[in-house]
C-alpha positions in Angstrom: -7.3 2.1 5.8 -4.9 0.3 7.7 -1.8 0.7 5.0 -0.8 3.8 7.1 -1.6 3.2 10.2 -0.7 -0.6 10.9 3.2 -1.8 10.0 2.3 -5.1 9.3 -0.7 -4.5 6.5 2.0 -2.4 5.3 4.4 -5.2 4.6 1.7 -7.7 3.5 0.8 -4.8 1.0 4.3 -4.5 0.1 5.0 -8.2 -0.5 1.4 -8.6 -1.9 2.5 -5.9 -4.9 6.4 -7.6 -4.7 4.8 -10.5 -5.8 2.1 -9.5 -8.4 4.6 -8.0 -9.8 6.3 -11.4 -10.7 9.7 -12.8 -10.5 11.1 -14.0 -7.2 8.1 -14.9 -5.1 8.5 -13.7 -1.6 8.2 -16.8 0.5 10.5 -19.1 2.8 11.9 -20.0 -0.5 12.7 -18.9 -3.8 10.0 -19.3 -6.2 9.3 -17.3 -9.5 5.8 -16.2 -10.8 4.1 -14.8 -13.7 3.4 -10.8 -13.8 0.2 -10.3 -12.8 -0.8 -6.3 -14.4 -4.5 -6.7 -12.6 -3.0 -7.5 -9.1 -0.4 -4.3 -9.7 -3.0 -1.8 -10.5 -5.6 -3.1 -8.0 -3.1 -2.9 -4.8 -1.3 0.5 -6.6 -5.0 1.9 -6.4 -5.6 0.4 -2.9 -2.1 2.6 -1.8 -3.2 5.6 -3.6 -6.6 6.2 -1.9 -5.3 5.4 1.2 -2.3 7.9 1.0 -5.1 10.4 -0.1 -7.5 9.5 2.8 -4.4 10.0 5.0 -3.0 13.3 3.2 -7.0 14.4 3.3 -7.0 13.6 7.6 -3.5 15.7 7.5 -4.4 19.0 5.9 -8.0 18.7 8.2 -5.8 18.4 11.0 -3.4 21.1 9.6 -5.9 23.5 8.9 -7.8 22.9 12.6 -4.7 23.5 14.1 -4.1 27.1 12.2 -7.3 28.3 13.3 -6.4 27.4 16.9 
């Protein structure tokens, strides 16, 4: 679950789904690829339950905090 919580799995997420998504490659230099529809739903699923894990932490901490 580190999407959230660590900048740099963040951006290797990011450039992982850039690049599945094909067209410019990001790398030290231009490259183009193919689209690649399994990579895009596998990391779009990886960012969604992560955002719900973190949205699920927020409201428990949210709600403990209420009944403070």
């Amino acid at each position: 679950m580190g999407l959230f919580t660590n900048k740099k799995e963040m951006k290797n997420w990011a450039i992982a789904l850039g690049n599945a998504c094909g067209g410019a490659k990001v790398t030290t230099e231009l490259q183009l690829t193919k689209v690649d529809p399994e990579q895009v739903v596998k990391l779009t699923q990886q960012f969604v339950n992560e955002y719900n894990a973190q949205m699920m932490k927020a409201i428990k901490k949210y709600e403990g905090g209420e009944s403070e």
